[in-house]
VEXPA-553684 format. One record per residue (C-alpha): residue in one letter; z, y, x. Coordinates in steps of 0.2 Angstrom, whole numbers, padded with zeros to 4 digits, always signed. Last residue first. Layout:
// residues N
aZYX...
//
This chain:
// residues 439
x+0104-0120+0006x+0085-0125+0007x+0075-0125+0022x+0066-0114+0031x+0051-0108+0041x+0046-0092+0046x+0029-0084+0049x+0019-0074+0061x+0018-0080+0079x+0025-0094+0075x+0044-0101+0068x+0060-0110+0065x+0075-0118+0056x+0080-0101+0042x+0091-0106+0030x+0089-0106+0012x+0094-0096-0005x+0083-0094-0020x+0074-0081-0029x+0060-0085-0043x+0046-0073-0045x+0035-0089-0042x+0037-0107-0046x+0056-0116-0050x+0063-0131-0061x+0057-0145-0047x+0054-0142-0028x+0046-0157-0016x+0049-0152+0003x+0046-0141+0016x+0051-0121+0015x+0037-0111+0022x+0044-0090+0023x+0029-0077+0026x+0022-0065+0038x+0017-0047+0034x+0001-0035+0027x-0002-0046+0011x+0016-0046+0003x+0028-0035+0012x+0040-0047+0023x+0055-0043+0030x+0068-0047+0013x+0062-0066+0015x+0041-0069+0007x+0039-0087-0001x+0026-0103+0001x+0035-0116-0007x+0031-0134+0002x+0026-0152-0004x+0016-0152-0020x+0013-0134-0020x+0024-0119-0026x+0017-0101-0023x+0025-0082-0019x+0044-0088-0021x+0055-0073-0015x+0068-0077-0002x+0086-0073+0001x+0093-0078+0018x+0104-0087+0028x+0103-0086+0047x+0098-0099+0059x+0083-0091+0065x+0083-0074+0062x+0082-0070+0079x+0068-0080+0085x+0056-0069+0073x+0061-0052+0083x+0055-0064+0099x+0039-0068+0090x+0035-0050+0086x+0039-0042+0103x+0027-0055+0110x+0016-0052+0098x+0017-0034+0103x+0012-0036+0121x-0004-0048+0116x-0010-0034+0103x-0008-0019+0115x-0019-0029+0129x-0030-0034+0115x-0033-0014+0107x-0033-0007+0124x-0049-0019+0128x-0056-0014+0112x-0054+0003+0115x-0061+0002+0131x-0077-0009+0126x-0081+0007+0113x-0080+0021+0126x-0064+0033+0122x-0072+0051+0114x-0069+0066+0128x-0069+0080+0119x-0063+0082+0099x-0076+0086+0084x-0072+0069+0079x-0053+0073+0076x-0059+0087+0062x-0063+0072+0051x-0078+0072+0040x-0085+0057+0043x-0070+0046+0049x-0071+0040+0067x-0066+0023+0072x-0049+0024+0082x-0047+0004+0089x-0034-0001+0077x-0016-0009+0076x-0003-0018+0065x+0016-0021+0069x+0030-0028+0062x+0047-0030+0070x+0047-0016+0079x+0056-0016+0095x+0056+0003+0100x+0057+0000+0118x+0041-0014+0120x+0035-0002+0107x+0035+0016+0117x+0032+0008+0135x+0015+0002+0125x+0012+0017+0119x+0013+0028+0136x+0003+0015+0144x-0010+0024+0134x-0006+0040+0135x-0006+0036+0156x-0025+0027+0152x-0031+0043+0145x-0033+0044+0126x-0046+0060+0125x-0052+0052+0107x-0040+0040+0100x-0044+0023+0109x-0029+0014+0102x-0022+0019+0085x-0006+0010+0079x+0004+0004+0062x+0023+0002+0058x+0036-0013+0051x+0053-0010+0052x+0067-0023+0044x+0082-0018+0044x+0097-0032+0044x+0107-0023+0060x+0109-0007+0047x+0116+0008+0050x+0116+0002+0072x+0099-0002+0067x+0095+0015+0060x+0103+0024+0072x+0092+0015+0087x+0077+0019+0074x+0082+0037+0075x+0084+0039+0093x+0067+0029+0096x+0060+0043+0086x+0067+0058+0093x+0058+0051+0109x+0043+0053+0101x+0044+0070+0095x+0026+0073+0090x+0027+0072+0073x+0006+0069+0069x-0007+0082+0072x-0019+0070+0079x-0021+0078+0096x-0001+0082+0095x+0000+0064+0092x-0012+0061+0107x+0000+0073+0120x+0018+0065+0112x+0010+0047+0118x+0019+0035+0109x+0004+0031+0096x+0000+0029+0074x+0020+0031+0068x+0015+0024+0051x+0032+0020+0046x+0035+0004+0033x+0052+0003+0032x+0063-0012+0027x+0082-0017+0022x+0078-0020+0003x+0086-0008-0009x+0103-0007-0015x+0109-0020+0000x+0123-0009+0003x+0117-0008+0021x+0098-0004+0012x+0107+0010+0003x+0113+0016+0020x+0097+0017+0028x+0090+0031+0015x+0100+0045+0020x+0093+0044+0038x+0077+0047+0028x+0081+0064+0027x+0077+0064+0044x+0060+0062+0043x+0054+0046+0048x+0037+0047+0039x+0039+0035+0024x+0024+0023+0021x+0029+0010+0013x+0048+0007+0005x+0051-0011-0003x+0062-0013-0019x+0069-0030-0025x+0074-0032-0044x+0087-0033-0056x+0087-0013-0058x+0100-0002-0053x+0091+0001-0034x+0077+0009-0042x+0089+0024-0046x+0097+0023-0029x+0079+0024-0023x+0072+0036-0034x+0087+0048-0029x+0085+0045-0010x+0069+0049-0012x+0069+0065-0020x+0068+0071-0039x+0083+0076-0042x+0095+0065-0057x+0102+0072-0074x+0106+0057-0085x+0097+0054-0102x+0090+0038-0097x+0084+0046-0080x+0082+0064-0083x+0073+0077-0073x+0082+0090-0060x+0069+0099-0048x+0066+0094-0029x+0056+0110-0025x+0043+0101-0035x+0032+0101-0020x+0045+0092-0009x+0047+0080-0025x+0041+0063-0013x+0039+0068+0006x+0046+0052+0013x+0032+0043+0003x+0017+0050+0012x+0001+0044+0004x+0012+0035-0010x+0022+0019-0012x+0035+0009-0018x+0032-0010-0019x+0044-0017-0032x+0048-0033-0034x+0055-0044-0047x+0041-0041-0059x+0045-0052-0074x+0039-0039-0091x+0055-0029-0092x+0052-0028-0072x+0037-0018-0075x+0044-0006-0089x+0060-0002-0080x+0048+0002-0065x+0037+0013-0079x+0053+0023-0084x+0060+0024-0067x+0043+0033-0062x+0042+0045-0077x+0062+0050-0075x+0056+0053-0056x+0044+0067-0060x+0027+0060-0052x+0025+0071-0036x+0008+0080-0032x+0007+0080-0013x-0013+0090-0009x-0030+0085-0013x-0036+0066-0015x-0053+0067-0006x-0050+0080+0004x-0031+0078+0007x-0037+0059+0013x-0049+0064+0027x-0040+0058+0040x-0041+0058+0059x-0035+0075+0062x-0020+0072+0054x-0020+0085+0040x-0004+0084+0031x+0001+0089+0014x-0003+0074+0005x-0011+0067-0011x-0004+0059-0026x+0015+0052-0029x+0025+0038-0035x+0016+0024-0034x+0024+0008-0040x+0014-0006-0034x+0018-0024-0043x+0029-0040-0040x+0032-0054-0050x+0015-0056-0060x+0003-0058-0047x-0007-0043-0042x-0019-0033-0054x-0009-0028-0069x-0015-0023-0087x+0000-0012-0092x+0016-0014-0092x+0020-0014-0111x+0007-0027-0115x-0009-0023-0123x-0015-0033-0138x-0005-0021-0149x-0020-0009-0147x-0030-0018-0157x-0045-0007-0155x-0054-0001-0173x-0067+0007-0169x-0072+0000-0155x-0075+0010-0138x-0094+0017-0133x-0104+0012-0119x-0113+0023-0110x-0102+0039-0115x-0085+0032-0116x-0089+0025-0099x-0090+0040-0093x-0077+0049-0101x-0064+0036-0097x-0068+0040-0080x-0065+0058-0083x-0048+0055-0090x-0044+0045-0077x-0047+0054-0063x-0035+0047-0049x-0050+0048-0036x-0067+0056-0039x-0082+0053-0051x-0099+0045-0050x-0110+0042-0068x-0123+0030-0073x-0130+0025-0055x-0146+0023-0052x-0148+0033-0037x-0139+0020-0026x-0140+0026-0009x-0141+0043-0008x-0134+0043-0025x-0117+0038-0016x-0120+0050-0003x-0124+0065-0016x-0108+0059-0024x-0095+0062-0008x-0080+0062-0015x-0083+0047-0026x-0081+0041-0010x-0062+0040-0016x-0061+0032-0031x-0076+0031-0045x-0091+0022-0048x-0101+0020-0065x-0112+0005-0063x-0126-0002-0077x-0137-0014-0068x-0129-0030-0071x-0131-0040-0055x-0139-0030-0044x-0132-0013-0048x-0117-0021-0047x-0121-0028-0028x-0127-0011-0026x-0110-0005-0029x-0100-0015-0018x-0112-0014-0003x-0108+0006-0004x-0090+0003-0005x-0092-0010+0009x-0101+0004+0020x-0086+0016+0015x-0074+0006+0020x-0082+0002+0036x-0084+0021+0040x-0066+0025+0037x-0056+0032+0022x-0070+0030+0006x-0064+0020-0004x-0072+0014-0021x-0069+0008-0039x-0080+0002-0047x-0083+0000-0064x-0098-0011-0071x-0105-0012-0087x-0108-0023-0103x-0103-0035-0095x-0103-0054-0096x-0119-0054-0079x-0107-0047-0068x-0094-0058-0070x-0075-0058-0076x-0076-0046-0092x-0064-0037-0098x-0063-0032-0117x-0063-0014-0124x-0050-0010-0136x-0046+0005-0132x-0029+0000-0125x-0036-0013-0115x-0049+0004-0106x-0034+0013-0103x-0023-0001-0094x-0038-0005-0083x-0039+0013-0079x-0021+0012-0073x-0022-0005-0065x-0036+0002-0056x-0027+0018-0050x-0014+0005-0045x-0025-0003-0034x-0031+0013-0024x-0013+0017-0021x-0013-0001-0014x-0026+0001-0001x-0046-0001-0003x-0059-0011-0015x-0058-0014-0036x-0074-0019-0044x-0073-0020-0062x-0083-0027-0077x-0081-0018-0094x-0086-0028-0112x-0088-0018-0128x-0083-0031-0142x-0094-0042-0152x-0082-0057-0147x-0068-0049-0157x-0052-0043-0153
//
């Protein structure tokens, strides 16, 4: 590759599925031959890719591209805002070209268009997994688009359309790919992972020539095969998923769930048009546990949803101090422009959501710490994130990279650095993270 050739800047903002849409165009634009260039000022243009989800995001997207505009001047802008282009042009009418989420081909098109590919890319150049965005040992496998739900507080199935399943023999295949290349975790992950092949009518496709549905349970037993973690985010706890909890027992995959359960109040997740069956709920994770004592359950919150009384809110909090989750996130409700839930009555003050938001936050970091306490003691496998001079910095079965706590292990290491496993013992803890020491 030669120094004459096309140069492509990019911006990448919002969750994980966002990030692998990245990777994906990334991937494309290598294997065209184009180079990629680290500054503003070395490219030839600038992607970026955008999300739109709540008002902050979409102030940051906004931010995002004018600082491109700035400093190279040549933008085309994609993802999720790309959903609302006459907002985007609002804004910043100089941009090349605006197009929406998981549209490859017409990103491609666009940057074909304003700056062409070599003639001759070296298409060898590109390695087998694709150009990846996260650290070489662990990458995002989504396995699905869009979503058949319409909380009230989403815009999502807007912007990304209905559940559109991968067929399972395509996924496996890439995750064979990525831990070829030194991934040793896989983070599974989709807008509603516990719904994966429902629109395929869970059809048979072939895994290495071997007949296998396309459902979760299947994925995961297949993902299971492969010398490498696997970590579950955002599953609704649908009972199927009961099915799931004994592949983590045999240690197939690792003992942890990501469910976004969003409130305890069966009258605000009928608001939000969520699964409104809370004590079902607490049934199944009760289940779960006595499946499995190892699992890990990590889940996120609304407070100040609008018409959230103070009773649905002390609802909540009797919900978590009796569902015991191990990992917990929460938000003051922001609304979404374009969501139905902002059409609802009574909107929760700004200085009582984020009085609900701290009184929820102190009760669960109790609950955290304590869940913390009980692994002390115990032996576990952990996953090396970073080596320094005198303490590794690694992530045990519970912890999701970026969103949860990690493992500090003291001491000078030789002849290991990460996407290496190794065994300690866990001595203590804060708020957040564990320590250890080697076995």
């Amino acid at each position: 590759m030669s120094a004459s050739d096309p140069k492509v800047g990019f911006v990448s903002l919002g969750c994980p599925k966002n990030l692998v849409d990245s990777e994906r165009i990334l991937t494309q634009l290598r294997a065209e031959g184009y180079q990629l260039a680290a500054t503003y000022q070395g490219a030839d243009l600038v992607v970026v890719n955008t999300c739109g989800f709540i008002d902050a995001a979409v102030t940051e997207s906004l931010n995002a591209i004018g600082e491109a505009l700035d400093g190279n001047g040549r933008v085309i802008v994609t993802g999720c805002l790309g959903v609302r282009e006459d907002e985007i042009r609002a804004a910043h009418p100089d941009v090349l070209a605006v197009t929406g989420p998981h549209d490859y081909e017409a990103v491609m098109d666009a940057v074909h268009s304003h700056l062409p590919a070599p003639h001759d890319p070296f298409t060898s150049l590109l390695p087998p997994q694709g150009i990846k965005l996260t650290p070489r040992h662990y990458a995002y496998l989504k396995i699905s688009e869009g979503c058949n739900h319409r909380c009230t507080f989403c815009i999502i199935p807007s912007m990304r359309g209905d559940l559109v399943s991968r067929p399972i023999g395509e996924v496996v295949a890439e995750a064979e790919r990525l831990v070829a290349s030194g991934v040793r975790e896989l983070l599974v992950v989709s807008q509603d992972t516990s719904a994966y092949g429902v629109d395929l009518k869970y059809r048979t496709d072939f895994c290495n020539g071997r007949p296998v549905e396309t459902r979760l349970t299947a994925l995961a037993r297949e993902l299971g095969r492969l010398p490498a973690w696997t970590r579950l985010h955002y599953v609704y706890p649908y009972p199927h998923v009961d099915d799931l909890v004994p592949l983590m027992a045999e240690c197939a995959i690792l003992p942890y769930l990501d469910i976004p359960l969003q409130h305890g109040s069966e009258r605000i997740l009928k608001l939000m048009k969520r699964p409104a069956a809370t004590e079902k709920v607490l049934t199944r994770l009760a289940r779960w546990r006595e499946i499995c004592p190892e699992l890990v359950l990590r889940s996120t919150f609304i407070v100040g949803f609008p018409g959230e009384t103070e009773e649905d809110f002390d609802r909540l909090l009797d919900f978590i101090q009796e569902a015991q989750l191990d990992r917990v996130g929460c938000f003051a409700y922001s609304p979404v422009a374009g969501a139905t839930a902002n059409a609802l009555p009574d909107p929760v003050p700004e200085e009582i959501k984020q009085d609900r938001l701290q009184r929820f936050m102190e009760i669960q970091a109790d609950i955290s710490r304590d869940r913390l306490a009980l692994q002390v003691g115990r032996e576990m496998t952990v996953l090396i994130d970073e080596v320094h001079e005198d303490h590794i910095v690694a992530r045990g079965p519970g912890d999701a990279p970026e969103v949860d706590g990690q493992v500090i292990i003291d001491g000078a290491w030789e002849d290991v650095g990460p996407g290496d496993f190794i065994e300690v013992t866990v001595t203590g803890y804060d708020a957040h993270d564990l320590f250890a020491e080697p076995v």
